[in-house]
N, CA, C and O atoms as a GROMACS GRO file, in nm:
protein
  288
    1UNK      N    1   7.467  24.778   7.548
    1UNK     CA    2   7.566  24.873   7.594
    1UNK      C    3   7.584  24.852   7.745
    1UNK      O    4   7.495  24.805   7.815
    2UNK      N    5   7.723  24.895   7.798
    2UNK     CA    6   7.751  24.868   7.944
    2UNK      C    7   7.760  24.985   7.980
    2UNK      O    8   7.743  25.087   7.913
    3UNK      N    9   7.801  24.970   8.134
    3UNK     CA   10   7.822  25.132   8.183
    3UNK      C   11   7.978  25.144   8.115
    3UNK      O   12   8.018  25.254   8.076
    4UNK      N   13   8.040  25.057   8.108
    4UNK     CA   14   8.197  25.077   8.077
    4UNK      C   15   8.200  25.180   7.925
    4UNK      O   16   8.295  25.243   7.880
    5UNK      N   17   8.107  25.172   7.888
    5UNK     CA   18   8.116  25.222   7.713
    5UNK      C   19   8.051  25.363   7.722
    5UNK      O   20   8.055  25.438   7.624
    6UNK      N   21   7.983  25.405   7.854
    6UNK     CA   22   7.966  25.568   7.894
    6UNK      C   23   8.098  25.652   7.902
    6UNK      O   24   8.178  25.642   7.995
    7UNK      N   25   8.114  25.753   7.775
    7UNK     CA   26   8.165  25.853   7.804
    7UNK      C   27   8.164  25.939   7.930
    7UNK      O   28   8.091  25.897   8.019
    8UNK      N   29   8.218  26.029   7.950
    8UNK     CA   30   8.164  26.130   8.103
    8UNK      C   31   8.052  26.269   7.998
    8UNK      O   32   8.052  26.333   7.894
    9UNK      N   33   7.989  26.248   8.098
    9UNK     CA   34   7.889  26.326   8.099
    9UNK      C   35   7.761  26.284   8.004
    9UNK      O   36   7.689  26.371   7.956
   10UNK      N   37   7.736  26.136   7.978
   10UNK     CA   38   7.684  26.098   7.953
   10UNK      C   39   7.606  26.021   8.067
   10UNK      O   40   7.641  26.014   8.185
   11UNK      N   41   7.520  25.979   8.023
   11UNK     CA   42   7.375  25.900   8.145
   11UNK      C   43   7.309  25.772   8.084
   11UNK      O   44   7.310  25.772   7.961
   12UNK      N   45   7.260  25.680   8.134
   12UNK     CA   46   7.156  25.609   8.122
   12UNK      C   47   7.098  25.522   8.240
   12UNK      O   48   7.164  25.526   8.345
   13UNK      N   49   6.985  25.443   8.238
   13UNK     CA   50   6.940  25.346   8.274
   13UNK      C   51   6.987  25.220   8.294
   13UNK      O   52   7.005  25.146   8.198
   14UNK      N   53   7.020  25.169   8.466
   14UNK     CA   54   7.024  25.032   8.421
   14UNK      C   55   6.928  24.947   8.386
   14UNK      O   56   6.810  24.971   8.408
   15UNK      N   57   6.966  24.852   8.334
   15UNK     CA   58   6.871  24.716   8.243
   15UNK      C   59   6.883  24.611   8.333
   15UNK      O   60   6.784  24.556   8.380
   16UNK      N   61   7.011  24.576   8.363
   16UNK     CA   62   7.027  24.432   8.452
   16UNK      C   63   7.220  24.449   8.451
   16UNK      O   64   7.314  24.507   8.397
   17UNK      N   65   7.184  24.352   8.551
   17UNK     CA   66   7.358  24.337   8.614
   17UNK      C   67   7.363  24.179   8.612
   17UNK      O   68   7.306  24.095   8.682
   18UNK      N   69   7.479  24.166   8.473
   18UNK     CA   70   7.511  24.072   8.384
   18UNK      C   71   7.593  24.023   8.482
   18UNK      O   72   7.696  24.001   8.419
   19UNK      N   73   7.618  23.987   8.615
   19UNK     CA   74   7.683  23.880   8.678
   19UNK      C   75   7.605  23.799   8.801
   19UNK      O   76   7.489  23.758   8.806
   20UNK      N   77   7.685  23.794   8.873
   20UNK     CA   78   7.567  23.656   8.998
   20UNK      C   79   7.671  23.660   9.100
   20UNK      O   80   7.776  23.726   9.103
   21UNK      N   81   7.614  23.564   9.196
   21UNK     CA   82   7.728  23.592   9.315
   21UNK      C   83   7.742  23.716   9.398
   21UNK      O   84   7.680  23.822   9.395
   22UNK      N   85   7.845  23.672   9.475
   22UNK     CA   86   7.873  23.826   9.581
   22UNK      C   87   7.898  23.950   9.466
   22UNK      O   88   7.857  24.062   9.495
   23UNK      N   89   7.945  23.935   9.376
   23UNK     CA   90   7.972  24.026   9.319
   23UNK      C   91   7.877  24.098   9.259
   23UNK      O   92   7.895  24.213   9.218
   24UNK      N   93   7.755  24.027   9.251
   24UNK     CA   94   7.617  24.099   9.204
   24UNK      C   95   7.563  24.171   9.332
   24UNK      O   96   7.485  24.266   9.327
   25UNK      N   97   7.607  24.121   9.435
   25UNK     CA   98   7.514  24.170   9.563
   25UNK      C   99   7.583  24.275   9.631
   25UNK      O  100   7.531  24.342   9.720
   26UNK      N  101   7.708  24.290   9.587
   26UNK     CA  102   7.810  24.385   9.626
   26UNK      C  103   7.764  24.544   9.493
   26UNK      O  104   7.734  24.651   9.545
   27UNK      N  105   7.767  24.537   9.376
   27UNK     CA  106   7.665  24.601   9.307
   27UNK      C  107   7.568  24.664   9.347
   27UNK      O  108   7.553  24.786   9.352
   28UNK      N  109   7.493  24.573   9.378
   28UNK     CA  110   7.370  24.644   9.412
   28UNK      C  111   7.306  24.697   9.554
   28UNK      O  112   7.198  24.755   9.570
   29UNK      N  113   7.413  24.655   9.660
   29UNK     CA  114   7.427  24.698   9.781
   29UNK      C  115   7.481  24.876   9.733
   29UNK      O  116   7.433  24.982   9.774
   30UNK      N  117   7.551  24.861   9.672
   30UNK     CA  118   7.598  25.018   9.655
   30UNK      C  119   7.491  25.100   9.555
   30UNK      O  120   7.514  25.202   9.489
   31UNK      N  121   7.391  25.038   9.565
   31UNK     CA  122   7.289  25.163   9.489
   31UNK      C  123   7.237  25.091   9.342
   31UNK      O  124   7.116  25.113   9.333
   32UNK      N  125   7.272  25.036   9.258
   32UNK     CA  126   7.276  25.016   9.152
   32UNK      C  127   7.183  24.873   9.125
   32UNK      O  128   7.204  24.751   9.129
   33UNK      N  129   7.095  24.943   9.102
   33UNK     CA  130   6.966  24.812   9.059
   33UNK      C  131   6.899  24.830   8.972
   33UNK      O  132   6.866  24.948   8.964
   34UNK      N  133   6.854  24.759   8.888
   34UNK     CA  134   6.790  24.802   8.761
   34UNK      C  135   6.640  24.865   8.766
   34UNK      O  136   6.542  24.823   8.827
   35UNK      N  137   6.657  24.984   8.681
   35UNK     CA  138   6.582  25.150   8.680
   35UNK      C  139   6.616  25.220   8.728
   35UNK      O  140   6.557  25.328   8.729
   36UNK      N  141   6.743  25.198   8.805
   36UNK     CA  142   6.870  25.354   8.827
   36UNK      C  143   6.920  25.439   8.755
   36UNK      O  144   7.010  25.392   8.684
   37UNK      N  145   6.898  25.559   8.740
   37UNK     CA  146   6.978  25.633   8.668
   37UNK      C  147   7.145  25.647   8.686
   37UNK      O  148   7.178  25.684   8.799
   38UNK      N  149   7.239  25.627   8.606
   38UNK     CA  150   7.336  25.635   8.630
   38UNK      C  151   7.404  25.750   8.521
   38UNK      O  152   7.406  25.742   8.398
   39UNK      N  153   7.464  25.873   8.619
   39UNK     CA  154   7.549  25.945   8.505
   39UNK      C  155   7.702  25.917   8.505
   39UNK      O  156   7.762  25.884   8.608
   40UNK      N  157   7.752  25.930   8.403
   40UNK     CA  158   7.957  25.908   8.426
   40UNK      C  159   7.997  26.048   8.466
   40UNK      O  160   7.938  26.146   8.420
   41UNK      N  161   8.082  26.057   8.537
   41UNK     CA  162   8.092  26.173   8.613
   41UNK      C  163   8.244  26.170   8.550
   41UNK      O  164   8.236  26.280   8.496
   42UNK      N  165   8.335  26.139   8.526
   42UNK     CA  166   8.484  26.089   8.498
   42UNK      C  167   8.520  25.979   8.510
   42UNK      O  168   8.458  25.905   8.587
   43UNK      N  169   8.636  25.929   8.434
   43UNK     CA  170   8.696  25.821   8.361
   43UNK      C  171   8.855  25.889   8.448
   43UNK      O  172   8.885  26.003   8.485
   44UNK      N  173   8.921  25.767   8.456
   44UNK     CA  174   9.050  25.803   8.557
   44UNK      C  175   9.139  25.749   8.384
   44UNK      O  176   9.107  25.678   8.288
   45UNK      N  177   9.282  25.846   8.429
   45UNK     CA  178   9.340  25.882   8.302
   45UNK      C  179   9.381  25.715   8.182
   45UNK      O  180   9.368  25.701   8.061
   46UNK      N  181   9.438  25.600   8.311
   46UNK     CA  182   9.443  25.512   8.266
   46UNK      C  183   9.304  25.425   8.231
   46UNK      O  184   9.322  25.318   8.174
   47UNK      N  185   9.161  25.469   8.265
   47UNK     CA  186   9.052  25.414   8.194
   47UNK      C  187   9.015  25.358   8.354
   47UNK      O  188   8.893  25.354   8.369
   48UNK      N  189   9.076  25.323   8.452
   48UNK     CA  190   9.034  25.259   8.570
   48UNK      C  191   9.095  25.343   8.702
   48UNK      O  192   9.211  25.349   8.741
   49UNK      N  193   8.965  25.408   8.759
   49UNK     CA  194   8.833  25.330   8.807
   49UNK      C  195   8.769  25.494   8.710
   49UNK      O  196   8.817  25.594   8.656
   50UNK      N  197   8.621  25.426   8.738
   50UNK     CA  198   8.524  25.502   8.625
   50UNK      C  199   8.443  25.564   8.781
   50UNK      O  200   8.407  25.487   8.870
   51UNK      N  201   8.427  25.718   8.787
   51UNK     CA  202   8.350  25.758   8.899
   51UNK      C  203   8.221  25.805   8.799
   51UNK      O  204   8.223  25.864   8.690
   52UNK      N  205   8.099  25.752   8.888
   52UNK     CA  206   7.966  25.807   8.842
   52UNK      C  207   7.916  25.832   8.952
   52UNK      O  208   7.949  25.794   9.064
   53UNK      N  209   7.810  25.919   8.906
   53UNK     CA  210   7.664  25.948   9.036
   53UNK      C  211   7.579  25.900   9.028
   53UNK      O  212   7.531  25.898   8.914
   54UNK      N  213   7.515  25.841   9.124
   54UNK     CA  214   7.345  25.697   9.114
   54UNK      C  215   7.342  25.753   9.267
   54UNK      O  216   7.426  25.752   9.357
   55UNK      N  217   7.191  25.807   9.256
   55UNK     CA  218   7.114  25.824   9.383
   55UNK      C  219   7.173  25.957   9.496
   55UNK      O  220   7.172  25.983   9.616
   56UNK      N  221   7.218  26.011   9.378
   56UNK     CA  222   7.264  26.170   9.477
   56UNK      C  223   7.372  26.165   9.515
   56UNK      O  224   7.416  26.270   9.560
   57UNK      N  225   7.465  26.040   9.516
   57UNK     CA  226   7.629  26.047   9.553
   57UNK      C  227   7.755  25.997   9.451
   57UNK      O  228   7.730  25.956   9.338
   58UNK      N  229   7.847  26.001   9.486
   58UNK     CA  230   7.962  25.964   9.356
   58UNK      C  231   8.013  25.823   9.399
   58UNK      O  232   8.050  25.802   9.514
   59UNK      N  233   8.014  25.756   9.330
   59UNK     CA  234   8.058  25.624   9.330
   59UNK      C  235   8.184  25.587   9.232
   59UNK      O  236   8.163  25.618   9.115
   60UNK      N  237   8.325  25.520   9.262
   60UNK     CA  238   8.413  25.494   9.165
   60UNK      C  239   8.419  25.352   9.183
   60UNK      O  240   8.452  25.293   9.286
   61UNK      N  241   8.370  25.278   9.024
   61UNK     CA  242   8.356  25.165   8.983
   61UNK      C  243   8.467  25.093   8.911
   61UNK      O  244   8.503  25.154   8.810
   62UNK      N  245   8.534  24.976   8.937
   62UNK     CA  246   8.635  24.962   8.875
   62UNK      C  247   8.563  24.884   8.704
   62UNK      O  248   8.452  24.835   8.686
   63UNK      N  249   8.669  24.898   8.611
   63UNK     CA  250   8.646  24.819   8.491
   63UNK      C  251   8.565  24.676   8.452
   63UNK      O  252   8.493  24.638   8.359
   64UNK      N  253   8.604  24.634   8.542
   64UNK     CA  254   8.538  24.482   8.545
   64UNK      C  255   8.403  24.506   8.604
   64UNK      O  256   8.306  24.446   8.559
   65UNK      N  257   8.395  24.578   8.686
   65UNK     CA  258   8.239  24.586   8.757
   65UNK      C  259   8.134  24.711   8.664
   65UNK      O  260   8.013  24.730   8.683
   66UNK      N  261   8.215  24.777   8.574
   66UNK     CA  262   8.105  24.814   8.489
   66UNK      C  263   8.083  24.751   8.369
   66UNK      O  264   7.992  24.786   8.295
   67UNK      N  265   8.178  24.637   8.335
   67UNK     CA  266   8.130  24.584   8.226
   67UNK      C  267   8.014  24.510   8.265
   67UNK      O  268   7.928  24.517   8.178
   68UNK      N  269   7.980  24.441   8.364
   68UNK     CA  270   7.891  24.399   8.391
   68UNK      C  271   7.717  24.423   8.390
   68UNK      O  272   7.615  24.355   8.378
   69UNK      N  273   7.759  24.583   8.412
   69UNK     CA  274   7.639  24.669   8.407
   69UNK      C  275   7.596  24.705   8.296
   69UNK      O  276   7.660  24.781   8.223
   70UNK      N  277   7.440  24.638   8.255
   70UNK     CA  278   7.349  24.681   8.168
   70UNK      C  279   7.302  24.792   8.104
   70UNK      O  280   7.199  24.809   8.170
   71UNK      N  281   7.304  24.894   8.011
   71UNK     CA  282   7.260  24.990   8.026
   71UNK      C  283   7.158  25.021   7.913
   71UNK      O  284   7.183  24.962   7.808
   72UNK      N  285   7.066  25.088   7.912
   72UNK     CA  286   7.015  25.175   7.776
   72UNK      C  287   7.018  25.301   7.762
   72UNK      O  288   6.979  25.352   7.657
   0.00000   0.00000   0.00000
């Protein structure tokens, strides 16, 4: 499961962040490293960007960057 497939008000754990590159380091510069809790806070009407909370603040993730994200 990804973060993309979290409903809102749902939660889990990340596992790992299924990409490489700046784009992995850009990830995880913003909080998100695996054994983070991540909750979905809202889904924007067209599905993009997805806002969640990781580490006490709100973060809005676009589509492509939560498919990436691991979750259980």
């Amino acid at each position: 499961m990804t973060l993309r497939d979290l409903k809102p008000g749902q939660q889990g754990v990340v596992v790992s962040i299924a990409t490489t590159g700046s784009m992995k380091r850009r990830i995880m510069d913003m909080g998100i490293t695996p054994g983070v809790e991540i909750k979905v806070v809202k889904v924007a009407p067209l599905g993009d960007p997805i806002e969640v909370n990781v580490r006490g603040y709100e973060l809005s993730l676009r589509k492509e960057e939560a498919q990436e994200i691991e979750m259980k």
